[in-house]
N, C-alpha and C positions, 0 to 999 in steps of 0.2 A: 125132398129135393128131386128126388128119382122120378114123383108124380109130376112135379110142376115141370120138367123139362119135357116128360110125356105130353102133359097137355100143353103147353106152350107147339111142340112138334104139331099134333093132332090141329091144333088151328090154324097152324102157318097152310098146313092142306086142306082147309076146307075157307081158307082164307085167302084166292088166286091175287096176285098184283092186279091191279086197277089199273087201266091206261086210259082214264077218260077223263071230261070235263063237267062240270057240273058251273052250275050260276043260281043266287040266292039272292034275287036285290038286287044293291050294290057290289056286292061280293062275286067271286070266281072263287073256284077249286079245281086244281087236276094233281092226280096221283098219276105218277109213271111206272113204269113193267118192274121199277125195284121197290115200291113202296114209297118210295121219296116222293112227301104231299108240299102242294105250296097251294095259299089262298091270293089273291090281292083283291083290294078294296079301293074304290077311286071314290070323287065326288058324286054326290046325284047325277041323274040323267039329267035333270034339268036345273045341274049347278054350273058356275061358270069356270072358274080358275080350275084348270087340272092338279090331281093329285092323285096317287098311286102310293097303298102301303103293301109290300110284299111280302108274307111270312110263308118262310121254309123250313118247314122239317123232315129230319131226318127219318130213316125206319130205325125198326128197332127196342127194345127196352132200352130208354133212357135216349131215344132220339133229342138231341140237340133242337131246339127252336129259335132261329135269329127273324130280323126283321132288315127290311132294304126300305128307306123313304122317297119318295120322287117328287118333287114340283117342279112346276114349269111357269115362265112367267109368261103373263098374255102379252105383253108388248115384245116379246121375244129381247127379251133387256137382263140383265145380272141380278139374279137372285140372291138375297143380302142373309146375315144368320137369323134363325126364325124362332118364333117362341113358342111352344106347341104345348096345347091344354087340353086335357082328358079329364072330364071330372073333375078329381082334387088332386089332380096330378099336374104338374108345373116347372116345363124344362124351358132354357135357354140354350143357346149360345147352337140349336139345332144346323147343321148343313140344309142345303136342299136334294143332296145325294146321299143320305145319312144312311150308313150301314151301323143297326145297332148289334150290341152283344149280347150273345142269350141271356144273360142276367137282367139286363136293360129289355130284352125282350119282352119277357115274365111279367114286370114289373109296368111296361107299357098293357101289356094284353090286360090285366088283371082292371088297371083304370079305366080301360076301353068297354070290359063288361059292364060294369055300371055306371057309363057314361053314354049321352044320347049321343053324340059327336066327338069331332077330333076338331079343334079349332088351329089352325097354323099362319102366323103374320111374320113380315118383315120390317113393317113401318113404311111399307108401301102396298103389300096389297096384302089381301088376306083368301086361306085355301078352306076350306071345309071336308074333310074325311067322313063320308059316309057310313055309319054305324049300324044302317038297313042289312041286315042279312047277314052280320058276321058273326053270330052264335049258332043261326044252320051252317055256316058255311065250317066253321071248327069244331063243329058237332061230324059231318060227315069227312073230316081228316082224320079225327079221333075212330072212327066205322072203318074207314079203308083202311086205317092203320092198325085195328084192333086193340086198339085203346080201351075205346067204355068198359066203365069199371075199374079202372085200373089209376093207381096214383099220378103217375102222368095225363092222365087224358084233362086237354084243356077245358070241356064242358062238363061232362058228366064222370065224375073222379068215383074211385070206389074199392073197397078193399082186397080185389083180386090181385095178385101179386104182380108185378112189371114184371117177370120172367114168363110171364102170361102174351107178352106182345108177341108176333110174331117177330122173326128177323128179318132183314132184308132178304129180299132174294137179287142173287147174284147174277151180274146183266150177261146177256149173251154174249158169246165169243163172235167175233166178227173178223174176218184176217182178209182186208183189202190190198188188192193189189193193183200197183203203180204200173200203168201204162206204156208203153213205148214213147220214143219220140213219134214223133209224123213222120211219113217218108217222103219225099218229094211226088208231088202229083199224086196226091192223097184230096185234095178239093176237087182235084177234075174228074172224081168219082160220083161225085154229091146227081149231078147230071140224071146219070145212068138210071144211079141206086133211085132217084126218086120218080125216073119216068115210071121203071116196071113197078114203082106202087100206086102209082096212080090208079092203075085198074082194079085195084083193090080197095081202095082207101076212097070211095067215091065223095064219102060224107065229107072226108075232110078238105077234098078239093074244090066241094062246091060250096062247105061255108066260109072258105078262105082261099079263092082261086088266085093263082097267080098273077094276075096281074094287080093285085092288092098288097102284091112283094110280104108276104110271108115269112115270117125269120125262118132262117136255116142255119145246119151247120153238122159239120161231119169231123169225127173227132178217132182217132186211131184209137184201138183196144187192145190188140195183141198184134202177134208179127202177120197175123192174115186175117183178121175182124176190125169192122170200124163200126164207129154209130153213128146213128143217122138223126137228125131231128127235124122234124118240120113244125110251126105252128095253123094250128088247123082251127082255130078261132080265136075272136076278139074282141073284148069289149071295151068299155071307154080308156082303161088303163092298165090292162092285163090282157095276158095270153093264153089258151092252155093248149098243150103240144100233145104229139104223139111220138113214141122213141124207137126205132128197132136197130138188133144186131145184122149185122151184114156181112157177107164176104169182103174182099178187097177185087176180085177177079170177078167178070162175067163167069156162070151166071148169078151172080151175088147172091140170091137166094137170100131175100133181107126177111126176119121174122118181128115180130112187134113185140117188144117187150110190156106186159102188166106189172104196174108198180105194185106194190100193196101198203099196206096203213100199217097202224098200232093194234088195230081189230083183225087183221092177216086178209081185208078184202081190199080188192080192186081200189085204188086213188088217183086220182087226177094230178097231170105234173103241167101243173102253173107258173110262167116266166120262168121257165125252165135255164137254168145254168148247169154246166159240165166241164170241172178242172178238175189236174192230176184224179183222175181217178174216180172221182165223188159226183153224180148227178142230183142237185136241188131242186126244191122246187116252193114256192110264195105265194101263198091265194092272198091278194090283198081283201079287207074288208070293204063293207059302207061307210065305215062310220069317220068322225075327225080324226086323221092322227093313219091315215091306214093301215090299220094294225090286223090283225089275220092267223093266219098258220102256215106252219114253213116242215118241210121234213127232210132229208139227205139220203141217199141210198147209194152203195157202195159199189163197185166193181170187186167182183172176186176171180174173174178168170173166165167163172161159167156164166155168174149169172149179177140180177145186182139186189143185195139185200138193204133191209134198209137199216141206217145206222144212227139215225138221232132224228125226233120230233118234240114241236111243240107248239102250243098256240096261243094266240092273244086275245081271251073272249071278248075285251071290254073294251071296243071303241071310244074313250072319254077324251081327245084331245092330247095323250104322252105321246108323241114320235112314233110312230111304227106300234104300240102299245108297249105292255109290260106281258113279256112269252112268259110261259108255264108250260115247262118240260113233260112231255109224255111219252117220251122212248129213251133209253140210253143203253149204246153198247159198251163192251172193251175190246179195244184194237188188238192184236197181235204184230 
């Protein structure tokens, strides 16, 4: 008992969380900074009807696995109950927002391994769930997880014991802090704070000069800091900004804030939004559905850390895509 928690220990540190994303096919994977893997699966790239199957699990020995379903109808019309075939597997009475239960889960995945497709009708149209690439893609959930080998692992199972997984690791502490009101004549700053950057900031005023009206916006931080934003380019339907902290009083001495990612470098802050406290930020994609990556960063006093990401590799036509989480904090 005393080895296997030794060695269970011993791999969780030479086994760091994963914050990345991976794509196989049709399939996506990302594992976030606590181990928590999610895959989704959509139709081919050159299928028609959207469809999205989301599976998440947990870390851990004995990580929990459910499933999330998604269709969408192409006439933008009322999706009816649907009947969904896996192989020799044969359900009715399906939602189109179907949240299955790990048992249901299991039991779906198992008929999906040896099945070429997912077939799903309503008696009006019909989706097809793409089966390309979802045994690499639960192969490498099982790897970030440290699974292989192990009775749990959904591809490759094997007699190492489950106290062999690691555990989660425990999300960073984060303790944001809620901003003041505005003070009266807090906009008639914005002026000032962005002449004296101007002379600094040449790139960004000559890819996005002002008279192309710019989004701005200046947002109180503490009883003598405000923030300042400008957007400093643009493409057909996105922004990406520049952010700095700033005094309230000449001589402002405004400094530029660097966000940073899941990887701790430098990120770009796209259609940038800033309430109570939190600055966002939304790269939309190319593809149907503009779906992308989005991440949040926190105001703590000094500085702004970041507090939740995640992204949506697979442009197939869902709304905005289906996110897969790749950061998570806890608040204080």
């Amino acid at each position: 008992m005393k080895l296997a928690l030794l060695a269970s220990a011993l791999l969780a540190l030479a086994l760091p969380a994963s914050a990345k994303v991976y794509q196989f096919k049709d399939w996506a994977v990302a594992c976030d900074n606590v181990r928590r893997c999610q895959a989704n699966g959509a139709q081919a790239e050159d299928g028609d009807n959207p469809v999205s199957l989301l599976l998440t699990r947990e870390a851990g020995p004995g990580g929990k696995l459910n499933a999330q379903l998604d269709v969408a109808d192409p006439d933008d019309g009322k999706v009816g109950k649907l009947t969904l075939q896996a192989g020799n597997l044969k359900w009715a009475n399906i939602g189109p927002e179907q949240v299955f239960s790990p048992a249901q889960t299991m039991q779906l995945l198992a008929a999906m391994l040896d099945a070429d497709e997912v077939a799903l009708a309503d008696g009006k149209h019909q989706w097809t769930l793409s089966l390309s690439g979802l045994k690499a893609a639960l192969l490498k959930m099982d790897d970030l997880q440290g699974r292989i080998g192990t009775p749990g692992a959904l591809v490759k199972k094997g007699g190492k014991p489950e106290s062999a997984v690691p555990a989660p690791q425990a999300p960073p502490l984060l303790v944001p802090q809620q901003p003041p009101a505005a003070k009266p004549g807090d906009q008639a700053l914005l002026p000032a704070i962005l002449k004296q950057l101007r002379a600094a900031n040449k790139e960004c005023w000559n890819e996005l000069p002002d008279e192309e009206h710019p989004d701005t916006g200046l947002y109180r931080l503490s009883a003598n800091q405000v923030l300042a934003l400008r957007e400093c380019g643009r493409g057909a339907y996105q922004g990406d900004y520049k952010v700095w902290i700033s005094g309230d009083a000449p001589p402002f001495r405004p400094r530029e804030i660097k966000l940073r990612g899941e990887d701790g470098k430098e990120t770009f802050l796209m259609n940038a939004v800033f309430d109570k406290g939190v600055l966002s930020s939304y790269a939309k994609g190319r593809g149907i559905g503009d779906c992308g990556g989005g991440a949040s960063w926190a105001w703590t006093g000094k500085d702004f850390q970041l507090m939740s990401a995640q992204e949506a590799p697979q442009c197939r036509g869902i709304p905005g895509g289906v996110s897969l989480r790749t950061w998570v904090t806890r608040q204080k």
